[in-house]
Structure formats: structure tokens, C-alpha cells
C-alpha beads as a LAMMPS data file, in Angstrom:
LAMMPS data file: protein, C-alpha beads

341 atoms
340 bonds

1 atom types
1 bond types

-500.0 500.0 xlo xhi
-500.0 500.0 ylo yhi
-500.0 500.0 zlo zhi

Masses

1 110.0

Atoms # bond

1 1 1 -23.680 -358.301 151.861
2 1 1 -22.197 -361.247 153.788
3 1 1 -24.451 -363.929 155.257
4 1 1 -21.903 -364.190 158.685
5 1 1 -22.898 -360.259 159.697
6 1 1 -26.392 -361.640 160.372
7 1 1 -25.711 -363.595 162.863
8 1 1 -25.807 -363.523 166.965
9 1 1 -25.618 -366.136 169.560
10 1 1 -28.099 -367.644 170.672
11 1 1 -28.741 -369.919 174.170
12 1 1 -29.942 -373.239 173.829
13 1 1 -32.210 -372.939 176.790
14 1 1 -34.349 -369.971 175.414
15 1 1 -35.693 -372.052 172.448
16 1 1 -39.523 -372.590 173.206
17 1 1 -39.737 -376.169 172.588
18 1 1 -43.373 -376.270 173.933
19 1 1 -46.122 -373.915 174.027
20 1 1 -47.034 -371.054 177.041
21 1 1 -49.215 -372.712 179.162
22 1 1 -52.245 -370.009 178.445
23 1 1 -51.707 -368.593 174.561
24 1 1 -51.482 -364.481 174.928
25 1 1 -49.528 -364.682 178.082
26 1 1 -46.031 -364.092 176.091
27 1 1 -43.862 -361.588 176.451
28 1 1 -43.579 -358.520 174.089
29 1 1 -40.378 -356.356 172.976
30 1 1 -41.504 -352.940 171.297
31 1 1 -39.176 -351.356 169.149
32 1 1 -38.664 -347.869 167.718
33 1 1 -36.727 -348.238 163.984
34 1 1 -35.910 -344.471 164.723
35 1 1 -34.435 -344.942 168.015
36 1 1 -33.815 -347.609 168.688
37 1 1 -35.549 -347.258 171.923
38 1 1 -36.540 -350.475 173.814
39 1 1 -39.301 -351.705 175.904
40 1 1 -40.058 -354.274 177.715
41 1 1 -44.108 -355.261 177.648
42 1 1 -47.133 -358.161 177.849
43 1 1 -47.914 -359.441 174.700
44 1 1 -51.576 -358.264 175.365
45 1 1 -50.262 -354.528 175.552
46 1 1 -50.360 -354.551 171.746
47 1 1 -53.414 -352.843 171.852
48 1 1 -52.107 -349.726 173.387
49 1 1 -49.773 -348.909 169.934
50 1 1 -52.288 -349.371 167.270
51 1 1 -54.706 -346.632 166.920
52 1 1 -58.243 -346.275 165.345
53 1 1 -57.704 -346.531 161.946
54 1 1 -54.854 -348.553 161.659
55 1 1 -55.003 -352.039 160.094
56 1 1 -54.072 -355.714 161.516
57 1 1 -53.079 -357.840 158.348
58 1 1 -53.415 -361.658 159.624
59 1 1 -52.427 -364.928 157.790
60 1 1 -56.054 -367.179 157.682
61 1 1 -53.717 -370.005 156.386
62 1 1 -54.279 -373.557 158.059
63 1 1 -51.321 -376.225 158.983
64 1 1 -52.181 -379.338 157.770
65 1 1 -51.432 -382.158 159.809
66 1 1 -48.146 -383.414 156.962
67 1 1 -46.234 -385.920 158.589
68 1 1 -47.250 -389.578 157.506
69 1 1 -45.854 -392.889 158.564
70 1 1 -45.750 -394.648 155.200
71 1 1 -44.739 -398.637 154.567
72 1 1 -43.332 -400.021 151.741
73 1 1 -44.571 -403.505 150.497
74 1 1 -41.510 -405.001 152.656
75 1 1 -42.189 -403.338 155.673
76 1 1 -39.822 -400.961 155.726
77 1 1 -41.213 -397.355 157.437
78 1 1 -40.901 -393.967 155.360
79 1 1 -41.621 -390.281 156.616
80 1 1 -43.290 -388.826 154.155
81 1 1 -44.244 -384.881 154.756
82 1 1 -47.148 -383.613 152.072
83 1 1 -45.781 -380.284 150.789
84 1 1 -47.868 -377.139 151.074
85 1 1 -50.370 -376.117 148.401
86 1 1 -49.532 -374.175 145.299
87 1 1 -51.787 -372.836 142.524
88 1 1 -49.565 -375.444 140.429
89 1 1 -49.500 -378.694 142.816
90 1 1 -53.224 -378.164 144.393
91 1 1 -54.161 -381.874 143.413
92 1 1 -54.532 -383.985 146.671
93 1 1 -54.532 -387.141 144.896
94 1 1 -51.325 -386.691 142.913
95 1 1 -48.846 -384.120 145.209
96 1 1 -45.041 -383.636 146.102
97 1 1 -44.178 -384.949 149.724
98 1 1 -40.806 -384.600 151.033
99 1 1 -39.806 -387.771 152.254
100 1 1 -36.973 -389.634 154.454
101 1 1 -35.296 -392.894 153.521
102 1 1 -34.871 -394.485 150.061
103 1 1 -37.518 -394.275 147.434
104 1 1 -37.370 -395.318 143.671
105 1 1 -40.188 -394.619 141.158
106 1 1 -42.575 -397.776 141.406
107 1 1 -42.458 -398.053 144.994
108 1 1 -45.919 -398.022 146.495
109 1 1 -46.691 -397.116 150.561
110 1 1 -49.493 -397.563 152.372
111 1 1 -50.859 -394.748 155.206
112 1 1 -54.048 -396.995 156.756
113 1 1 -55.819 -398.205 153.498
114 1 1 -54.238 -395.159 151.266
115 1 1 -52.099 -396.639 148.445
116 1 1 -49.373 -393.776 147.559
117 1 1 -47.412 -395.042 144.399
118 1 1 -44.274 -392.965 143.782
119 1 1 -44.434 -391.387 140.263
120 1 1 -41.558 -388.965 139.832
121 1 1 -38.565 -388.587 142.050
122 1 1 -37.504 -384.968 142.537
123 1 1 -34.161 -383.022 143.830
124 1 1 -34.057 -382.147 147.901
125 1 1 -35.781 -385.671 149.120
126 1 1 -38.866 -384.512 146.934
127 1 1 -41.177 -387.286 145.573
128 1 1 -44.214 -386.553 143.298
129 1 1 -47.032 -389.620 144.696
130 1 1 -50.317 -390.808 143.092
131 1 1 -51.813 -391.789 146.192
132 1 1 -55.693 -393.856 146.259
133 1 1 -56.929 -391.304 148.772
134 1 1 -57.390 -387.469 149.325
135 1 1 -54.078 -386.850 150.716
136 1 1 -55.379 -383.978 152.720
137 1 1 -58.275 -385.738 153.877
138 1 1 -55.661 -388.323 154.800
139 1 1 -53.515 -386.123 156.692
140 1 1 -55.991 -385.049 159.112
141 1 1 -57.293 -389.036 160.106
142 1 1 -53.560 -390.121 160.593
143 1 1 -51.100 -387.210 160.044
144 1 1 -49.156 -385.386 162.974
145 1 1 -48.442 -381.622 162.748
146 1 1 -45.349 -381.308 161.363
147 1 1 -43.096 -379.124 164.536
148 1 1 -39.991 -377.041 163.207
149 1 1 -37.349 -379.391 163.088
150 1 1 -35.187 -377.572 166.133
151 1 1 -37.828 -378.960 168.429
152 1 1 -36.712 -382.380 168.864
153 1 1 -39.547 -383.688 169.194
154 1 1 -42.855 -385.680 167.837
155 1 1 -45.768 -383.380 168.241
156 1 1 -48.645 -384.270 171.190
157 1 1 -51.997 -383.805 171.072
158 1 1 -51.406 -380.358 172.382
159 1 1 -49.679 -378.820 169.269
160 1 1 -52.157 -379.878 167.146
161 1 1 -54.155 -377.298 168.661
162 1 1 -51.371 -374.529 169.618
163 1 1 -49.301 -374.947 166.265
164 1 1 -52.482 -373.392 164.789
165 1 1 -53.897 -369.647 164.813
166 1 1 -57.391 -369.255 166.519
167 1 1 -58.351 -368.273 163.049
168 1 1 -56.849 -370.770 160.509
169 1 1 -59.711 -371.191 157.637
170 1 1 -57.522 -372.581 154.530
171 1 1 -55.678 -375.691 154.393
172 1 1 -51.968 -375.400 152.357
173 1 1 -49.924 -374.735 155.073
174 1 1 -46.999 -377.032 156.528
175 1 1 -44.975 -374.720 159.048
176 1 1 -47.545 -371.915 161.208
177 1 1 -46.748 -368.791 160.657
178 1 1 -45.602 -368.527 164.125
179 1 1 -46.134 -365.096 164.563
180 1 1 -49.712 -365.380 165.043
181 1 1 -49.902 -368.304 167.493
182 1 1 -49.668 -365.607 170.619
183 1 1 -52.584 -363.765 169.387
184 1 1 -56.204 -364.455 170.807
185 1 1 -59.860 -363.672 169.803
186 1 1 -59.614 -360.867 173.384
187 1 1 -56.838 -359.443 171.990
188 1 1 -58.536 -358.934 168.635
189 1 1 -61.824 -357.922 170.341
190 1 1 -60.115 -355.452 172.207
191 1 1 -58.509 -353.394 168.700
192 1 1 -61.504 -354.451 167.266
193 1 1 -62.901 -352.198 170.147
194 1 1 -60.503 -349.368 169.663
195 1 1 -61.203 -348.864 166.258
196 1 1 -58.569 -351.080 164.226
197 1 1 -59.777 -352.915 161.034
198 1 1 -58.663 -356.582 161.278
199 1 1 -58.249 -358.062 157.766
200 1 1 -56.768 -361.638 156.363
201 1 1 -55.054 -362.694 153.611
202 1 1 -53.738 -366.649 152.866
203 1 1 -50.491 -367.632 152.223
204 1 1 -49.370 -371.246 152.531
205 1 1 -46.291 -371.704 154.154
206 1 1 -44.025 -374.418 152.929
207 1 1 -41.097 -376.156 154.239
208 1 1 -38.697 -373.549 152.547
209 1 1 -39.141 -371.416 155.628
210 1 1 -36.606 -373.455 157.309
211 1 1 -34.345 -374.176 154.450
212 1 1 -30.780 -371.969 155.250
213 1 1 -29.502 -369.632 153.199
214 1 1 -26.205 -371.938 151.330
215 1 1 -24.663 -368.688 149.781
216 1 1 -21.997 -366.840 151.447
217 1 1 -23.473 -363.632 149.435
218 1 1 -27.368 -362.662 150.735
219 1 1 -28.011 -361.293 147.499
220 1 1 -27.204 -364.730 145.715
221 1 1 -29.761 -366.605 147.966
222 1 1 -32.686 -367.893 145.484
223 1 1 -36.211 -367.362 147.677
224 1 1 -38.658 -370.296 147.385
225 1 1 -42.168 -369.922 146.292
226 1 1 -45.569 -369.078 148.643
227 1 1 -49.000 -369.481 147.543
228 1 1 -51.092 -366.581 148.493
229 1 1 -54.319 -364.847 148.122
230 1 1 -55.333 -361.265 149.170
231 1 1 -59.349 -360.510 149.198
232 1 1 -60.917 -357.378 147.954
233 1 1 -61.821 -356.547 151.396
234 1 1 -58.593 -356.893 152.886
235 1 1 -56.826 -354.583 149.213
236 1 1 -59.524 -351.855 149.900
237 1 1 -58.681 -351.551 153.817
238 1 1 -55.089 -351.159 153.114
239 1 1 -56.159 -348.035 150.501
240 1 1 -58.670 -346.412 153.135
241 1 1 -56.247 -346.705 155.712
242 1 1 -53.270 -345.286 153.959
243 1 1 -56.003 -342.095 152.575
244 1 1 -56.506 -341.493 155.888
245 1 1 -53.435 -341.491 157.381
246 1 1 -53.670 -344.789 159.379
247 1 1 -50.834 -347.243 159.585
248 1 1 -50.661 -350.984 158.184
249 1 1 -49.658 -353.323 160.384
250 1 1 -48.540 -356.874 159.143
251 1 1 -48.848 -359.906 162.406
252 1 1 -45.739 -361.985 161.142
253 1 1 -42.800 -362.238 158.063
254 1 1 -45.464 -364.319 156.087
255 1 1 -48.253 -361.109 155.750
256 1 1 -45.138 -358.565 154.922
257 1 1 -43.603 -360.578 152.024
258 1 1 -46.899 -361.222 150.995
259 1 1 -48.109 -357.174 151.043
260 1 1 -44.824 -356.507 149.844
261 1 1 -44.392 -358.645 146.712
262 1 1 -48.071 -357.529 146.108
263 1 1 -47.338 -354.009 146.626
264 1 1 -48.049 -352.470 143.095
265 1 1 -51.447 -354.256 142.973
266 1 1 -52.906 -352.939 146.193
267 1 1 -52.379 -349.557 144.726
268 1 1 -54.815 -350.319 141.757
269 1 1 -58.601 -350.956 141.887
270 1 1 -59.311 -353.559 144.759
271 1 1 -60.196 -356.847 143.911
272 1 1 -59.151 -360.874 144.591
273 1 1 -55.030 -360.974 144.207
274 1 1 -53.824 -363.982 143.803
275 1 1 -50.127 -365.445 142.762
276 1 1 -46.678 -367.260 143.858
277 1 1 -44.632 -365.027 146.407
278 1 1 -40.994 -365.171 145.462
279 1 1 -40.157 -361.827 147.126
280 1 1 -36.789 -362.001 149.478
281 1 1 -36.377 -358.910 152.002
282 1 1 -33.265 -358.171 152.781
283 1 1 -31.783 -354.810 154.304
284 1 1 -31.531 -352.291 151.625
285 1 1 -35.434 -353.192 150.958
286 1 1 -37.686 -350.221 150.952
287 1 1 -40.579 -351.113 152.736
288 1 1 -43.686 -350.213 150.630
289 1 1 -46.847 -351.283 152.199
290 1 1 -46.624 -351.907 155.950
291 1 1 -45.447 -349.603 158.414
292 1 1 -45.632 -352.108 161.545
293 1 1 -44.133 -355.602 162.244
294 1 1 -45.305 -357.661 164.964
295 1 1 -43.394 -360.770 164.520
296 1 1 -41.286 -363.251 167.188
297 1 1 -37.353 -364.182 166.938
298 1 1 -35.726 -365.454 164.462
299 1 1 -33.071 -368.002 163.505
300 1 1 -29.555 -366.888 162.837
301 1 1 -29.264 -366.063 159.224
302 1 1 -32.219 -366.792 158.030
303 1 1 -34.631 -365.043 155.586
304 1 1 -36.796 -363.926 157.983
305 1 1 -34.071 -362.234 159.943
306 1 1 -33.241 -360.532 156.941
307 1 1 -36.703 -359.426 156.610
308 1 1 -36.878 -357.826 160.171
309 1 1 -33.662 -356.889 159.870
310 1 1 -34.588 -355.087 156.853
311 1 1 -37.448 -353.529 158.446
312 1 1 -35.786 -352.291 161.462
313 1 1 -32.523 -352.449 160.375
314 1 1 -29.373 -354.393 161.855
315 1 1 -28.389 -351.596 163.925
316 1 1 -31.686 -351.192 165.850
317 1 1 -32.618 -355.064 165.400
318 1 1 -29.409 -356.945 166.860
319 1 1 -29.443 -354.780 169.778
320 1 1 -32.922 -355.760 170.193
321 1 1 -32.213 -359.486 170.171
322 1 1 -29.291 -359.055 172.686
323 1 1 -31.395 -356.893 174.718
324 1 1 -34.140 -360.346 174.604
325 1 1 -31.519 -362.711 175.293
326 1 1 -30.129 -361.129 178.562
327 1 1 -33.841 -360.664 179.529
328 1 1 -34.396 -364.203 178.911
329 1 1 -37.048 -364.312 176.545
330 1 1 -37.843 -367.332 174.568
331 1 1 -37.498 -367.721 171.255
332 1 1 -38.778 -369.003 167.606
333 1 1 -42.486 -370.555 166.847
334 1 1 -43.412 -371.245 170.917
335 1 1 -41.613 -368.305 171.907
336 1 1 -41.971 -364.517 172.639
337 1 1 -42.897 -361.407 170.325
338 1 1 -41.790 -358.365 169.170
339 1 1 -43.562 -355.659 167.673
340 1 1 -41.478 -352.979 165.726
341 1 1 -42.983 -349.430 164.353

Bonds

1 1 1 2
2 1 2 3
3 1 3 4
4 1 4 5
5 1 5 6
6 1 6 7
7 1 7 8
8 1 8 9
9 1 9 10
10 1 10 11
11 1 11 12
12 1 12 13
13 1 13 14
14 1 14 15
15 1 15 16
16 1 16 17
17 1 17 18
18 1 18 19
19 1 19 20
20 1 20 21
21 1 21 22
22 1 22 23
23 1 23 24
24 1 24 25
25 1 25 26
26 1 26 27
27 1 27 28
28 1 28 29
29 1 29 30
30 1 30 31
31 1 31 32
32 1 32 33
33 1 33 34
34 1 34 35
35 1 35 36
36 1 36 37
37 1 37 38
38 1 38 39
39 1 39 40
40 1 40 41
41 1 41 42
42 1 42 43
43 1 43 44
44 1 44 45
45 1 45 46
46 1 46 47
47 1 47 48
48 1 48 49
49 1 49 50
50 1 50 51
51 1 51 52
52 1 52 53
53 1 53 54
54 1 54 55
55 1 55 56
56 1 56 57
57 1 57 58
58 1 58 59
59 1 59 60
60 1 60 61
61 1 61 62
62 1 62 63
63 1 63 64
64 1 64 65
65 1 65 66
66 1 66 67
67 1 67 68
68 1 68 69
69 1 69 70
70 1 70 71
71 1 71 72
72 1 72 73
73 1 73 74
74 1 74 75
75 1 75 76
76 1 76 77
77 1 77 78
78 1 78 79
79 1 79 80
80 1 80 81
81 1 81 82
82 1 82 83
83 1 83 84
84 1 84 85
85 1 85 86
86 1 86 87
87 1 87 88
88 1 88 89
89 1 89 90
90 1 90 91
91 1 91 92
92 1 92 93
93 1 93 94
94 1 94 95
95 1 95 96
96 1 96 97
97 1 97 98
98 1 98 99
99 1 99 100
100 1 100 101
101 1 101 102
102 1 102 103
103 1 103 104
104 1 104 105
105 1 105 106
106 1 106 107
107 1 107 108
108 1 108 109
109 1 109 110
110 1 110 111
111 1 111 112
112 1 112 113
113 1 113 114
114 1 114 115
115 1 115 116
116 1 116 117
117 1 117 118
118 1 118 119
119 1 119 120
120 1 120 121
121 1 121 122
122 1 122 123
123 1 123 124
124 1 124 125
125 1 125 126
126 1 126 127
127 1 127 128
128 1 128 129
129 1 129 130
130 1 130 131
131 1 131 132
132 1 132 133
133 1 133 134
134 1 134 135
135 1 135 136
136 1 136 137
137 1 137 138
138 1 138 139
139 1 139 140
140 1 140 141
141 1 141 142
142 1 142 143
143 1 143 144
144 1 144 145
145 1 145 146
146 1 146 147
147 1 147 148
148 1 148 149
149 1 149 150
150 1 150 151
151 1 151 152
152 1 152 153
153 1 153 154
154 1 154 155
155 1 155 156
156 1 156 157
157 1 157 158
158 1 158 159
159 1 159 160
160 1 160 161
161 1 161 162
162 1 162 163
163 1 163 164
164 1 164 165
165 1 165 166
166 1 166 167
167 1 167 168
168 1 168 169
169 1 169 170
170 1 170 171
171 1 171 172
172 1 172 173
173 1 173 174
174 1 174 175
175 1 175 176
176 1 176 177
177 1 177 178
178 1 178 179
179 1 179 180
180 1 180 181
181 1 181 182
182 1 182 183
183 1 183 184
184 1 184 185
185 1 185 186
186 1 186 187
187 1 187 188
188 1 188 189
189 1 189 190
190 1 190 191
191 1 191 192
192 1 192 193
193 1 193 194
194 1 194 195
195 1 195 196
196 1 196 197
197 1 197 198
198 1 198 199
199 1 199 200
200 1 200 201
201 1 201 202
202 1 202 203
203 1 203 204
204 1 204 205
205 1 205 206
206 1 206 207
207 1 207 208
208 1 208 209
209 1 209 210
210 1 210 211
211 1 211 212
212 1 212 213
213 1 213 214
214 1 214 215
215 1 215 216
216 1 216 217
217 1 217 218
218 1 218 219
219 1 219 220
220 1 220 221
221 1 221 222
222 1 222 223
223 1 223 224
224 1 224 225
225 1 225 226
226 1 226 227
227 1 227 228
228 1 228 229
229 1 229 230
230 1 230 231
231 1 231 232
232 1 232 233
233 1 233 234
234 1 234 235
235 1 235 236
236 1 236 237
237 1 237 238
238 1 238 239
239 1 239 240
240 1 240 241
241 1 241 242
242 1 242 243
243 1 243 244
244 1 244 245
245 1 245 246
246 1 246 247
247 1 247 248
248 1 248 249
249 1 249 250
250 1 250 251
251 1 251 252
252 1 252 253
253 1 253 254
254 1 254 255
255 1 255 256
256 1 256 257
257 1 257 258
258 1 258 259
259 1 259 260
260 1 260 261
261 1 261 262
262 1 262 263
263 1 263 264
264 1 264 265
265 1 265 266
266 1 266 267
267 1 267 268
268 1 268 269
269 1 269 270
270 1 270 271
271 1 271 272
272 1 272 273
273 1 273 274
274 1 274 275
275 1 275 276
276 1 276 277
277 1 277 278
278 1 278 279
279 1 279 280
280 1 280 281
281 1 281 282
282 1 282 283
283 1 283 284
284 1 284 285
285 1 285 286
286 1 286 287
287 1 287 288
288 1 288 289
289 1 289 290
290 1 290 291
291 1 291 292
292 1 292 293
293 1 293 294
294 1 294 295
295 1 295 296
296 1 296 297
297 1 297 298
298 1 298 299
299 1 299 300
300 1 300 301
301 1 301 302
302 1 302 303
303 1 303 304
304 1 304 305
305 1 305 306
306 1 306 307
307 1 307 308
308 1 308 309
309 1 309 310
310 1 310 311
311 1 311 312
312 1 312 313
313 1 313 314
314 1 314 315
315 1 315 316
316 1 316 317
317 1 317 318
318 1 318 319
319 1 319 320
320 1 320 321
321 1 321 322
322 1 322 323
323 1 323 324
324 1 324 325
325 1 325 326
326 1 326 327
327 1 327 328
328 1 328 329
329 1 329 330
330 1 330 331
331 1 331 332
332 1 332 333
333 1 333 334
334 1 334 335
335 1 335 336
336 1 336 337
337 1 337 338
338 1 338 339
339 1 339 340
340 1 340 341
């Protein structure tokens, strides 16, 4: 399977660089797998193809406000982005931050009146720090929200509220999962309302979301790791849902590869899951615990293409895109949804 067949054109215009002025006012593409069949909706319709008994998965995750301004003793500035939390790197006074610029074992920064004193130098710009301060603590008094690189841009006081669900609880994550940023507490209400269960689980998103895929084979592509937890609550909704006949519906890439690579374990006795997602979705995949996708666009050959594409498959799915771009919708993190079933 060949990276280049996953690929379409894009605009440069439609990119959502900046938020909808009022969140839930987005746009919303529903797609039939089967079919095919297209239509063209408000991103608060979503209510009107979930039914009572169905279940909303959602991502609790937080985005931690990662990007630091650092200074070396001579002066000289550093980036330094603190990497999202893992059951193995969960230690905010010793942590891995990406950073930009040169750095040499020895070197110590300062963020305010934080000393960060580099300890290990890793591959990909990585740098393990030892750092006088709770680096999480220290993110949110002097950290900006770190925006998707294809935004061009330093994030404003704005993002730091609308590159965050209405819901985020636990701090780990360093990219949003996007899909959930159109979704308000009315929207929720409302299936709340109409008899659909709305669960969470937690998985921190790291910087690997945005990392290409450098094989010219998709099967060769080696899927970073995602820290994620699934409650009891949220295992034993899935089960009573799928008894009954009612559908699971995952709100973004993050909550499928997370169900998915979990998949065996929701089948046994609920309780706390917890692990390091690996999974990579790619068509050919046979989808094993959601039956519903309501995600927004994707990059060009990334892994979360692959993933919708896997879920809808290419044939239904690049129509779909084409169909979004010659209606103008906007996409990526700011942009419009989709919602496939």
C-alpha cells in the first residue's frame, strides 16, 4: 500500500488558522460508508443521528500550555516544548522536551526562576531536563499553547481557551484532539436528552500526531506511543450498549485508536484499562469497537487519514473530502467536521 494514493489537494485558503467565532457553529459533512451518500449539515445536527442508546466516547485529556522560552547562561533563547505524559516519563521535574537550537548535556536554561539543566540528549531534537521547578506547574505561569505547526502563528490569549475541549480534566496532552473542540456542553445536553450515554476516556496526545509518515510503504510506518486510560464506567457502557444493540460512537482519531488497540479488554470484565497505544489504522483494518466517527479533516497522508480512511474507506472518504473542498469547508484543528456511520 503506497503512501502517494492517500493523498488529495488541498487549498491553502481553507486551512482554519483561527478559531469560529462562536464554538458549535461549524459545519458538518455526514457520511454513509455504505453509500457513499453525502450530506451537507450544522455541526449541532449531530444529535439527530445518534439514537437512545448509543454511546459518545470523548477524550477528557488536557493541553498543557508546552512551549517555553528558555535562556542559556549566555543569553542565547531556546524553544523548548515539554513532551506529553507517559506512564514511563510522568516526572515533572525530570521530563523530555523537544527543543529548537543547539543544546549539549551541561547546558542549563532558565524559564522565570526555573533552572532546567540538560541531562541526556536524545534523537529528533529530544532533550531529557532536570529542571528546579514542576515543569507542568511551570508551563501553565509562562507556557503558550503549543498551535499545530501549519498555523503560522504564536498562539493569543484566545487559543488558550479554544485549543481546549469544554471538558479537558487531565493534563498530558501537547496537540488537542481537535475533533472535540466543535463540541459544546448544549450539544451534549441535548443527546444527553435523547437518551445517549456520554462517557470519557484519557489519552495524551503527543507531538507524534504531526510527525509524517517517511516510508514510501504504509505498512512500514512505525506508530508512536499514546498514554491512555479507559474507566470502568466508560468499559461497562461500551458492553451495555453493544447487548442492546446500540452503536459506539468515538468524537475524534484519538478515542478510536484508543477503543481499538483496547479492543480485547473491553470485552472482558469492566474495570480501569490503562497502557501505551501503539495501534496504527490503516485501510484493511477491521474496525472492532466503534461503529461511528465524528472526526474533522485531515492532512494529506497522514495517520489519521489512514484511520478515517480505514473506517470509511478511500473510495467513500476521498470523494468526501473533494465534495468539502468545492463546498469550501475549512479544514484541520480550527476547522469543520465530519461525522461518518
Amino acid at each position: 500500500m503506497k503512501l502517494s494514493d492517500f493523498n488529495y489537494v488541498l487549498p491553502e485558503e481553507l486551512i482554519a488558522d483561527n478559531p469560529p467565532i462562536v464554538r458549535g457553529t461549524s459545519r458538518l459533512l455526514v457520511l454513509n460508508h455504505k453509500t457513499g451518500a453525502i450530506q451537507d449539515k450544522k455541526y449541532s445536527d449531530v444529535v439527530d443521528y445518534l439514537q437512545s442508546g448509543d454511546v459518545l466516547v470523548l477524550n477528557d485529556t488536557r493541553v498543557i500550555r508546552a512551549r517555553l522560552k528558555a535562556y542559556k547562561e549566555n543569553g542565547a533563547e531556546r524553544e523548548l516544548v515539554i513532551l506529553e505524559k507517559h506512564s514511563f516519563d510522568d516526572d515533572w521535574y525530570c521530563h523530555r522536551v523537544l527543543y529548537r537550537g543547539k543544546l549539549r548535556v551541561g547546558d542549563k536554561l532558565t524559564v522565570n526562576e526555573a533552572i532546567l539543566e540538560v541531562k541526556e540528549i536524545q534523537d529528533g531534537g529530544v532533550a531529557v531536563v532536570k529542571s528546579s521547578h514542576d515543569l507542568l506547574k511551570l508551563a501553565e505561569e509562562c507556557g503558550e499553547v503549543p498551535l499545530p505547526p501549519y498555523m503560522h502563528r504564536s498562539a493569543t490569549p484566545l487559543d488558550t481557551d479554544r485549543y481546549q475541549t469544554v471538558w479537558a480534566a487531565e493534563n498530558g496532552s501537547v496537540a488537542a484532539p481537535t475533533a472535540s473542540l466543535n463540541m459544546t456542553d448544549e450539544i451534549l445536553n441535548r443527546l444527553k436528552a435523547k437518551g445517549i450515554k456520554i462517557v470519557y476516556i484519557t489519552l495524551h496526545v503527543g507531538l507524534g500526531t504531526f510527525l509524517p509518515i517517511r516510508t514510501d510503504l504504509v505498512e512500514n510506518h512505525h506508530m508512536h506511543q499514546e498514554h491512555f486510560d479507559i474507566p470502568e464506567a466508560t468499559v461497562l457502557a461500551i458492553q451495555l450498549a453493544k447487548a442492546n444493540g446500540g452503536k459506539v460512537f468515538a468524537l475524534g482519531t484519538t478515542v478510536a485508536r484508543t477503543l481499538e488497540y483496547a479492543n480485547e479488554l473491553l470485552e472482558k470484565t469492566p474495570k480501569d484499562i490503562s497502557g501505551e497505544a501503539d495501534i496504527f489504522i490503516y485501510p484493511g483494518y477491521e474496525f472492532k469497537t466503534i461503529d461511528g466517527l465524528l472526526t474533522n479533516y485531515h492532512a494529506p497522508k497522514s495517520t489519521v487519514l489512514m484511520l478515517t480512511a480505514a473506517f470509511a474507506g478511500w473510495d467513500k472518504l476521498l470523494p468526501a473530502y473533494e465534495h468539502a473542498i468545492s463546498e469550501k469547508y475549512h479544514f484541520f484543528s480550527y476547522g469543520d467536521s465530519m461525522l461518518i456511520l
